[in-house]
DRENKE-199687 format. One line per 2 residues: number of its first residue (from 1); for each residue x, y, z of C-alpha. Coordinates in steps of 0.1 Angstrom, whole numbers, plus 5000, padded with zeros to 4 digits. Each point is the difference from the previous one (the first is absolute). Example, Ala and Ser with C-alpha at 12.3 -4.5 7.8 and 13.67 -1.06 7.14 Angstrom:
BEGIN
1	5123/4955/5078; 5014/5034/4993
***
This chain:
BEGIN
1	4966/5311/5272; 5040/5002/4995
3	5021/4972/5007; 5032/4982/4993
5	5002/4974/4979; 5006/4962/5011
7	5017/4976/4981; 5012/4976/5023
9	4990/4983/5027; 4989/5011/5034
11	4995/4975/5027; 4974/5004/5021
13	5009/4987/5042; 4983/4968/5007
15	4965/5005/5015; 5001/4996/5036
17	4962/4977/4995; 5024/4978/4982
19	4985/5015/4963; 5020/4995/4971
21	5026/5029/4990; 4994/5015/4969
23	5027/5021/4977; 4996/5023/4973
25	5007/4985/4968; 5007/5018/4966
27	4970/4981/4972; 5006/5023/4965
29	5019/5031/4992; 4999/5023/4973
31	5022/4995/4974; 5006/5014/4964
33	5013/4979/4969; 5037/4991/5003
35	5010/5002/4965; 4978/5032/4991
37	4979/4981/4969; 4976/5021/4994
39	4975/4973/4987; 4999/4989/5034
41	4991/5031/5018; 4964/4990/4998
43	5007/4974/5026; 5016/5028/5024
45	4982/5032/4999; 4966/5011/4981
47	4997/5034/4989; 4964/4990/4985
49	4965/5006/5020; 4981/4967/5011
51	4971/4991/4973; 4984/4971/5013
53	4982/4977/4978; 4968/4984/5002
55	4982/4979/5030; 4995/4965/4987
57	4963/5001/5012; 4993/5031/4982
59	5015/4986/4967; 4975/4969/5010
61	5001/4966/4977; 4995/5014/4972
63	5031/4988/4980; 4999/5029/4974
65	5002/5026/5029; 5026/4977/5021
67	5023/4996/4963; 4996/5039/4992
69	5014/5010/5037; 5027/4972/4999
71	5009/5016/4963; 4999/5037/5020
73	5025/4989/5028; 5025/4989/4975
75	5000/5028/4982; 5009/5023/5026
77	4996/5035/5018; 5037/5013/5003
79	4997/5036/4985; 5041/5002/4993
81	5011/5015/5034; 5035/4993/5009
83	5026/4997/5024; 5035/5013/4992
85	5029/4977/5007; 5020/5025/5016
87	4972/5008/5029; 5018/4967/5014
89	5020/5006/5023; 5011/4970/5015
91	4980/4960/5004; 4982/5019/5029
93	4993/5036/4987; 4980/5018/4977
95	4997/5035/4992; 4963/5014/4994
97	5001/5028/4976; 4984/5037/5014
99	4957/4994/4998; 5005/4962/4989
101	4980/4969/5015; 5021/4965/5000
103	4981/4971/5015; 5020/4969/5015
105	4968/4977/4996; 5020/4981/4979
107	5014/4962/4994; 5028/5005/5019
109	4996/5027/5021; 4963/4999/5008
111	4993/4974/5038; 4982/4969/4988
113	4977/4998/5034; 4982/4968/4993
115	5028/4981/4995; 5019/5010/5034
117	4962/4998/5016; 4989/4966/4987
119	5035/4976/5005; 5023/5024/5027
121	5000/5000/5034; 4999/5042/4992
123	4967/5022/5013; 5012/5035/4999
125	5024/5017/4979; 5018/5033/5001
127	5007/5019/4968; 5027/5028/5006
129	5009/5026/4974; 5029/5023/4997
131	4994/5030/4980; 5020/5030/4995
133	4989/5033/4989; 4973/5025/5012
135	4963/4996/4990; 4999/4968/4986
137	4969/4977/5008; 5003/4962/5013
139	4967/4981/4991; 4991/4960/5010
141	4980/4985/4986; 4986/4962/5003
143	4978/4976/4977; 4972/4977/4999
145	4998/4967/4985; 4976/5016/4978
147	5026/5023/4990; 4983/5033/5016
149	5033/5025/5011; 4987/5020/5036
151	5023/5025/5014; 5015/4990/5034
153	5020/5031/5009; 5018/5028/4989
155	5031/5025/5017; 5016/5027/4984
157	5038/5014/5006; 5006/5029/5021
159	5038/5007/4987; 5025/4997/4973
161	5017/4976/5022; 4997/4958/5001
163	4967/4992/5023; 4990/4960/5003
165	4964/4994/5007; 4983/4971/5016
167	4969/4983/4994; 4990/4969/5018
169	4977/4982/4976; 4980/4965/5006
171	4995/4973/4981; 4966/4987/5013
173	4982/5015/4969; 5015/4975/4972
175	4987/4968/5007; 4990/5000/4960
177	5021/5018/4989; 5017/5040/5001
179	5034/5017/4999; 5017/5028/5021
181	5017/5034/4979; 5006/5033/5002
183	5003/5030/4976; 5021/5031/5004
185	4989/5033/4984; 5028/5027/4994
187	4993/5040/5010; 5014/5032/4992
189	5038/4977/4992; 5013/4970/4995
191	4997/4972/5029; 5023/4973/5005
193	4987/4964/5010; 5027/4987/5016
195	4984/4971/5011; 4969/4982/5016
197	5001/4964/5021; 4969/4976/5014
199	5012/4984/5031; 4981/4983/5027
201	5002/4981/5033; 5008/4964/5000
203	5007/4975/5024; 5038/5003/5012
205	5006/4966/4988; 4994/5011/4967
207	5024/5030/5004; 5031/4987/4977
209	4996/4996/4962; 5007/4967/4988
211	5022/4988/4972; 4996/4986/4968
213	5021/4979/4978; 4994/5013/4961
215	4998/4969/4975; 5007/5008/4962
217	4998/4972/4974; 5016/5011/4971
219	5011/4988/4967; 5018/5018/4969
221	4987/5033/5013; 5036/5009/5015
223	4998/5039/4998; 4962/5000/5007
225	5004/4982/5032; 5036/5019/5010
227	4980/5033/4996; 4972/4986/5023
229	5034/4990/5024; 5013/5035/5000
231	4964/5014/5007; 4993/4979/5029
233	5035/5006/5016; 5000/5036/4994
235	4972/5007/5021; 5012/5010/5034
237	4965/4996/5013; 4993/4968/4991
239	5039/4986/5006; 4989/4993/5042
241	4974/4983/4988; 5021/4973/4975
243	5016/4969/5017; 5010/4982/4966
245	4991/5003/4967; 5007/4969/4980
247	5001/4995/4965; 4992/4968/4981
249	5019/5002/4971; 4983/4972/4974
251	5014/5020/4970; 5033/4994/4973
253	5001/5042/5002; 5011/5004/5035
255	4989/5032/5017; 5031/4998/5017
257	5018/5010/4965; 4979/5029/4996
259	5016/5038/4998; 4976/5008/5027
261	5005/4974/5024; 5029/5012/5019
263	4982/5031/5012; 4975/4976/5011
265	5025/4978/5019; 5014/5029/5014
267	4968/5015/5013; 4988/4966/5013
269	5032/4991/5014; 4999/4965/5021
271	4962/5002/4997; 5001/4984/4965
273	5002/4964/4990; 5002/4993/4966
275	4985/4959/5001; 5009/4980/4963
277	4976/4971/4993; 4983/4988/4967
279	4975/5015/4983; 4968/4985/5025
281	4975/5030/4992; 4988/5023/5019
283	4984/4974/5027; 5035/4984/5005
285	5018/5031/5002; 4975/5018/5028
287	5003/4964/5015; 5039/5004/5005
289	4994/5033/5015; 4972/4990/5022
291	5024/4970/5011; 5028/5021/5007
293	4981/5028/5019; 4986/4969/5022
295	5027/4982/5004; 5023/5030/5009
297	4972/5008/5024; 5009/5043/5008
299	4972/5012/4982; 4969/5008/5002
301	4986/5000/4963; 5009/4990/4971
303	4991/5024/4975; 4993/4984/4963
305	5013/5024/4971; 4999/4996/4961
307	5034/5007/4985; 4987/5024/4970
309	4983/5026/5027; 5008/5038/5008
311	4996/4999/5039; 4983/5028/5022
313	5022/4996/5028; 4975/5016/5026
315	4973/4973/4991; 5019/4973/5015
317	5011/5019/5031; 4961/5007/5001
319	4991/4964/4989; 5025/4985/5034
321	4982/5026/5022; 4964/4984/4994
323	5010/4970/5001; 5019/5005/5033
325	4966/5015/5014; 4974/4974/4985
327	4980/4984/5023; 5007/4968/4983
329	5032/4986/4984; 4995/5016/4966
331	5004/5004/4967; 5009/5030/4986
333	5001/5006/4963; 5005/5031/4979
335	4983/5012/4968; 5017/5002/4968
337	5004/5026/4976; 5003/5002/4965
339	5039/5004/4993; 4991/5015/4963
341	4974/5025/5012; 5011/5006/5034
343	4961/5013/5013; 4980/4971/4995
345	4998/4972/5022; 4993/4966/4987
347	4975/4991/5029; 4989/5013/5030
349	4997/4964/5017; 4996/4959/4987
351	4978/4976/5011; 4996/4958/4983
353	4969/4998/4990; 4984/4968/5016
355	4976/4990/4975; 5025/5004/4968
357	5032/4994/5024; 5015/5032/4982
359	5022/5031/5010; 4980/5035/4996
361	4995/5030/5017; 4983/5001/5032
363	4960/5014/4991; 4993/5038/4996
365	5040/5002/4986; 5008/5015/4969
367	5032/4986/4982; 5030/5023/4987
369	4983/5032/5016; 5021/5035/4986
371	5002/5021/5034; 5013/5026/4978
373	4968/5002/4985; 4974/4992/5030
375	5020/5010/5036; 4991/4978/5029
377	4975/5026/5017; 4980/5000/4970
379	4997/4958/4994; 4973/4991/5022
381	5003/4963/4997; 5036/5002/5012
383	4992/5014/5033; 4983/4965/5010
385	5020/4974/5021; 5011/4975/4974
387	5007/4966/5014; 5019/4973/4980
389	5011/4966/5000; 5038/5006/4991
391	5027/5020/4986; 5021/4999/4970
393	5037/4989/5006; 5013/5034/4984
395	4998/5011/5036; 4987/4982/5026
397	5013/5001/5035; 4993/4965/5023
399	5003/4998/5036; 5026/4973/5010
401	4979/4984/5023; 4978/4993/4969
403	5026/4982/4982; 5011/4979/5031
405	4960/4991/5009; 4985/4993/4959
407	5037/4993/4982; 5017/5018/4970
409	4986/5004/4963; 4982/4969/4981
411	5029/4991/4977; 4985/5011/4967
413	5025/5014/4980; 4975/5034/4992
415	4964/5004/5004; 4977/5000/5025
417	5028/4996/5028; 4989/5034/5015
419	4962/4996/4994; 5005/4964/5017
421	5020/5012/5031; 4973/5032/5009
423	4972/4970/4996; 5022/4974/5023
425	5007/5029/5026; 4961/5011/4999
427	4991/4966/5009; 5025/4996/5030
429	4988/5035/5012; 5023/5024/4987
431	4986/5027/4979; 5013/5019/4970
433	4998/5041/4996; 5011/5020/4969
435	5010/5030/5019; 4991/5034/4984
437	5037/5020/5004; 5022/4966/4991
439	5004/4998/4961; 5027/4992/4971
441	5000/5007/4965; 5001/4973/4975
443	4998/4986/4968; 4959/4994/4997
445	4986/4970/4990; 4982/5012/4969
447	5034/5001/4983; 5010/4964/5001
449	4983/4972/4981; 5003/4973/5030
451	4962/4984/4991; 5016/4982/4968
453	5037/4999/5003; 5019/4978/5021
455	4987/5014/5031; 4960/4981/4990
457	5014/4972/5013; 5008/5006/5034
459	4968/5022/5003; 4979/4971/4992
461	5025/4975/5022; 4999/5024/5026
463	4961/5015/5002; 4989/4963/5000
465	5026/4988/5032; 4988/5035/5020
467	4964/4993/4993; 5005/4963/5009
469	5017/5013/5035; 4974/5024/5005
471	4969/5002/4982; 4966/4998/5022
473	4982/4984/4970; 4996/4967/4986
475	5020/4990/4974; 5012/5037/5000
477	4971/5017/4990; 4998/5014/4969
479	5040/4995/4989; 4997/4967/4983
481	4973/5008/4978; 5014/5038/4991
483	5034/4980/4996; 4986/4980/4973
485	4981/5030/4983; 5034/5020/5003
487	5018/4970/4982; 4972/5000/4968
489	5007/5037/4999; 5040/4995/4996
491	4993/4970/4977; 4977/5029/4975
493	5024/5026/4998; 5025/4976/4994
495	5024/4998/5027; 5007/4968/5000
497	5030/5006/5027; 4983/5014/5024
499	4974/4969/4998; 5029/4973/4999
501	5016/5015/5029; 4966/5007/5020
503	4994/4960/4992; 5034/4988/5017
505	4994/5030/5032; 4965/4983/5008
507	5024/4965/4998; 5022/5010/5022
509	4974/5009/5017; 4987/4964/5003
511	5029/4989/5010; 4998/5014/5033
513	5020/5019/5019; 5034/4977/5003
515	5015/5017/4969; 4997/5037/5006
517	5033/5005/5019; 5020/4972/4978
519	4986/5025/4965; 5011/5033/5015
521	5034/5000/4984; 4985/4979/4965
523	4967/5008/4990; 5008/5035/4983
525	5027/4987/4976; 4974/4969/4990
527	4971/5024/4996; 5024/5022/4977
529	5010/4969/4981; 4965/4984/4997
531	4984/5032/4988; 5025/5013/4976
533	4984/4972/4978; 4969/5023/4986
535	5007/5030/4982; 4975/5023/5023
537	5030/4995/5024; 5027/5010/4975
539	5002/5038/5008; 5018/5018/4971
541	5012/5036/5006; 5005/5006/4962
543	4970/5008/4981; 5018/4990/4969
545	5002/4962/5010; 4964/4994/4996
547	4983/4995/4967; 4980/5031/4981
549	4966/4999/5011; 4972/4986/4975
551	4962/4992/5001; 4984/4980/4974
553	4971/5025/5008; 4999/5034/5013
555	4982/5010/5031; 4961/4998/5000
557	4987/5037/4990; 5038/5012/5008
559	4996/4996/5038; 5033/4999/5015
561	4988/4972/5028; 5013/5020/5036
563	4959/5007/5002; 4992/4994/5038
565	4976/4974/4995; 4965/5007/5023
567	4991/4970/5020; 4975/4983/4973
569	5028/4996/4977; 5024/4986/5028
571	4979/4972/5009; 4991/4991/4960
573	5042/4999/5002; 5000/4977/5025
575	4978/4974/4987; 5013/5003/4964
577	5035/5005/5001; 5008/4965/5017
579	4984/4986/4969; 5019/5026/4973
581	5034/4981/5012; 4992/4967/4985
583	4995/5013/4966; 5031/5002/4976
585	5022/5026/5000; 4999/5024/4967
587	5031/4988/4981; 5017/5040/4999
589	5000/4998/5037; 5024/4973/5001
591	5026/5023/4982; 4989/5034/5010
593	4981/5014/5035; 4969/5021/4990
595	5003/5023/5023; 5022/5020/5025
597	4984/5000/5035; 5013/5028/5028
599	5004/4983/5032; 4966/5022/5017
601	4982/4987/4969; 5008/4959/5007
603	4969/4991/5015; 4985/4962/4991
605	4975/5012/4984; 5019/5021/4976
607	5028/4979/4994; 4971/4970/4995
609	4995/5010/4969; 5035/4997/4984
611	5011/4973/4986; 5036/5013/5009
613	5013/5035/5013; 5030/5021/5015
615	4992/5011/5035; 5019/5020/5022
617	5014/4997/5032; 4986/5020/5027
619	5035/5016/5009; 5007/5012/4963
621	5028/4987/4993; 4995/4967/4977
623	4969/4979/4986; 4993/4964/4985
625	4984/4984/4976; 4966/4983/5009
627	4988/4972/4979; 4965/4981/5000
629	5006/4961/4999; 4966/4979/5002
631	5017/4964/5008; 5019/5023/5029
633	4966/5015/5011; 4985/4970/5003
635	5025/4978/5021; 5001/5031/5024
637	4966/5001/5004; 4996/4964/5008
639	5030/5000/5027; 4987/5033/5014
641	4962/4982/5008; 5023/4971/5012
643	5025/5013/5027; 4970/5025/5014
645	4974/4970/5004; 5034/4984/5016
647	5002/5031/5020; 4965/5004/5014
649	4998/4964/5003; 5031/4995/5024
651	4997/5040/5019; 4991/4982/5036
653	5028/4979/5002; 5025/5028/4982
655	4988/5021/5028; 5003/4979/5028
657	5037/4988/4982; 5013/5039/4998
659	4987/5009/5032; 5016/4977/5023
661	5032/5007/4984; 5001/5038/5001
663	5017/5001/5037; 5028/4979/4982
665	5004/5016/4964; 5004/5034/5020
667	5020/4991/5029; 5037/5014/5003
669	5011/4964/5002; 4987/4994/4963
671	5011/5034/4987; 5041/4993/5013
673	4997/4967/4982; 4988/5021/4969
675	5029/5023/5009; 5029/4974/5004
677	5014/5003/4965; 5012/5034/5006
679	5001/5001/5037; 5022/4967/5008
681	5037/4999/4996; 5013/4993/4966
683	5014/5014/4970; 4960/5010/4990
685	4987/5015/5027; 4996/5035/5009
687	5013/5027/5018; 4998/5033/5016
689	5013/5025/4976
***
């Protein structure tokens, strides 16, 4: 069963019945973390056995049984086995300790077969594994959707010396769902693993790897996004793969003054393109890369990449080699990692809701899951296919073909431009897969407060335009209605920001679609102007600014009020909260908040019952002042049932309007009008750096 590994490709003569030629074509190799972080080792190498939870239809509907396993699976069933650093011994090897068992079935490491079976052209793979040292045991292993492991086959070494053995594995089994991985098991000493690849044939025409064009927005993150530089040229793997990597600088700190950015330049060489424009978002600055990656036409991809990431250099090598061998033009996105507790991924895959016309994980996915504390081969819902309707822009890598046939972001500013593409793509027949093996790590959403600061505005602007392009539902379903229900709960924990600025995104919304290019470079600094009006937008990052707290009464039987309310008392909120804002606001409260309200604890319902307060931001870092004004509650309300009637009313024609002038709002035309400030020839516009 000994043979020698293949890494490159081997043409096959051209078939004398006039057959297609097929070559050998390396798919995934091992590899080990590159900077050694231990927290990340659970995404490498598991030294922990496989304890599979429960079968959904033996749980059955009961929702007590299906909450109590869903509590179990967070919790865990690591039992504190380790992996020392120094048993790496380079991206490719591992040492296995004397009577140790390390399994690769892993996020990284472990084959995810219903992926490559469901959208390659791939049937048959080949998993080859070098291993040196004598009596050490090579087991593979593959899943089921269901998540059941079954052993495939198993060799052990003969010698002390390096021995590479093949299995030829296919992938007809994992039309639902299933991965591909092997184990090794040490003997009497210590084995080496220097390294495993999955290859298979492919069509000859399919034989080179193509290239892809890396686009970074960034903006005042100039040692963040130098780092992320240096990381990407540094790889000597992934450098073949790079044509140009082009960075929209939108920012008044330049990454090109950073400490770190001339080891970046210097790996990158003539590779990098620094691109200086104004600040146009993240939709105008993917748009300037898309637009230079077509226009300069010697790529294949253009990969989209969030500034404040730390990069796994291997997934986009892996993330160009899918998409090289889909069967379709394709999208290829990668998963994204939690930067502050490197384990957990944020979710597993994203779908838009049709009904609501909202972002969420695709069904059956569980959101920040800790593979430090539950591994891969013992998550059963993870070993289904999950199919999705797009990716996030953090890393997203788009066939140029795609941006030539269906045109280059919606121009947005931030928001919705990602979700919108993958839906735009789906419908001209080009799918989206978040690829198991292609990740980042970044800053998770939890941590920013983007439903009530500035960002609420072009969330609502920018949800109602998608669903308008792309909702199957009459007047969009469910949105208006939830819109308006969303509003009345801003309006009774008094945030009357985020309602003002809500109001003029669902105008802009009625406008129609003429404006959106014309506000890109505007409609931050007037948001920022209009809200900083109401004191719930007036973060203060000294606690001393704000006036001692005071209640004219204290707390009913002493409760401290972060009580999770059961759903009887929710719904009495609801109808009598509305109703509490009209009365007059205790006279102490006008002088003093009554309370001091973390940012977990600011729910409506909660914060409903103040009369003023000091509530946190979710990032920790400052908090505001939240007063209750009836004559304020009142005009609100009345302009929020006004501009959503408006809304419902006029949804057909809005549809039609924003429809017909998609192909034009995303065209590369458009965008180098958007552009011409800072790409024309004058004193203002931008160069190359």
């Amino acid at each position: 069963m000994t043979t020698t590994t293949t890494t490159t490709t081997t043409t096959t003569a051209t078939l004398a019945d006039g057959g297609t030629a097929h070559v050998r074509r390396l798919l995934q190799r091992q590899i080990m973390p590159v900077d050694r972080d231990f927290d990340v080792l659970p995404l490498y190498v598991d030294p922990e056995a496989a304890v599979l939870d429960a079968d959904k239809y033996e749980i059955g509907s009961n929702r007590n049984a299906q909450e109590i396993n869903a509590a179990g699976m967070r919790k865990g069933v690591t039992t504190g086995a380790t992996i020392h650093l120094d048993q790496i011994e380079s991206r490719t090897a591992l040492r296995v300790a004397s009577g140790e068992r390390l399994s690769f079935g892993t996020y990284f490491n472990a084959f995810p077969a219903a992926y490559w079976r469901r959208w390659s052209v791939v049937s048959d793979v080949r998993l080859v594994v070098t291993v040196r040292g004598a009596g050490a045991t090579v087991i593979v292993y593959k899943s089921m959707a269901r998540g059941n492991s079954q052993r495939v086959d198993s060799v052990v070494t003969a010698s002390g010396e390096a021995e590479s053995f093949s299995f030829d594995l296919s992938l007809k089994p994992f039309v639902d769902g299933g991965w591909y991985w092997y184990d090794v098991v040490a003997g009497d000493g210590d084995v080496v693993v220097e390294g495993a690849e999955w290859s298979a044939e492919v069509p000859a025409d399919r034989a080179e790897h193509g290239t892809v064009d890396v686009c970074i927005t960034t903006m005042n993150r100039p040692d963040f996004c130098a780092k992320l530089l240096g990381q990407i040229g540094d790889d000597e793997a992934l450098r073949p793969y790079l044509d140009t990597v082009f960075v929209m600088e939108q920012g008044k700190q330049l990454v090109t003054d950073s400490e770190e950015f001339p080891y970046a330049e210097k790996s990158l060489g003539d590779k990098l393109r620094v691109l200086v424009q104004g600040n146009l978002g993240g939709s105008g600055g993917y748009a300037r890369g898309q637009l230079e990656s077509v226009r300069k036409g010697t790529a294949t991809y253009a990969l989209m990449m969030d500034d404040d990431v730390v990069c796994e250099p291997e997934g986009v090598i892996r993330a160009v080699t899918f998409g090289d061998l889909a069967r379709r033009p394709t999208i290829v996105g990668g998963h994204m990692f939690n930067l502050y507790s490197r384990s957990r991924m944020h979710s597993f895959g994203e779908i838009v809701q049709p009904w609501r016309f909202w972002w969420q994980s695709a069904p059956n996915v569980f959101t920040d899951w800790d593979f430090a504390a539950r591994n891969l081969r013992s998550t059963r819902w993870m070993h289904q296919r999950v199919d999705v309707d797009f990716n996030g822009w953090f890393m997203c890598l788009i066939p140029r073909v795609v941006l030539d046939d269906i045109g280059l972001s919606l121009p947005v500013f931030i928001k919705w431009d990602d979700s919108e593409y993958g839906l735009r793509a789906k419908a001209a027949g080009y799918p989206t897969v978040t690829f198991p093996g292609a990740a980042v790590w970044h800053i998770p959403w939890s941590d920013k407060n983007d439903a009530l600061d500035w960002q609420a505005y072009f969330h609502v602007r920018n949800r109602f335009v998608a669903a308008l392009l792309h909702s199957p539902y009459p007047n969009g379903g469910r949105m208006v209605r939830e819109s308006r229900n969303h509003q009345i709960a801003h309006l009774v924990a008094m945030q009357y920001s985020t309602v003002e600025i809500r109001h003029q995104a669902l105008l802009d919304v009625l406008a129609g679609p003429g404006q959106l290019h014309a506000d890109l470079p505007t409609k931050l600094p007037e948001v920022n102007a209009f809200r900083k009006q109401f004191t719930d937008a007036q973060l203060q990052s000294d606690p001393d600014v704000f006036p001692a707290v005071k209640r004219t009464k204290p707390p009913r039987k002493g409760r401290d009020g972060t009580e999770v309310p059961k759903r009887r008392q929710l719904l009495l909120s609801a109808a009598l909260q509305p109703l509490r804002q009209l009365k007059t606001p205790r006279p102490l409260s006008r002088q003093h908040p009554e309370a001091e309200v973390r940012a977990m604890d600011a729910k409506w319902y909660r914060l409903g019952r103040y009369d003023s307060a000091i509530v946190s931001m979710n990032d920790g870092t400052s908090a505001a002042l939240y007063q209750r004004d009836p004559a304020h509650f009142r005009d609100l309300v009345k302009r929020t049932v006004e501009i959503h009637e408006k809304l419902r009313r006029e949804w057909p024609r809005l549809a039609e309007e924003y429809r017909a002038a998609l192909g034009d709002i995303t065209s590369p035309e458009a965008w180098e009008q958007t552009f011409e400030p800072w790409t024309g020839a004058g004193p203002e516009a931008g160069t190359d750096d």
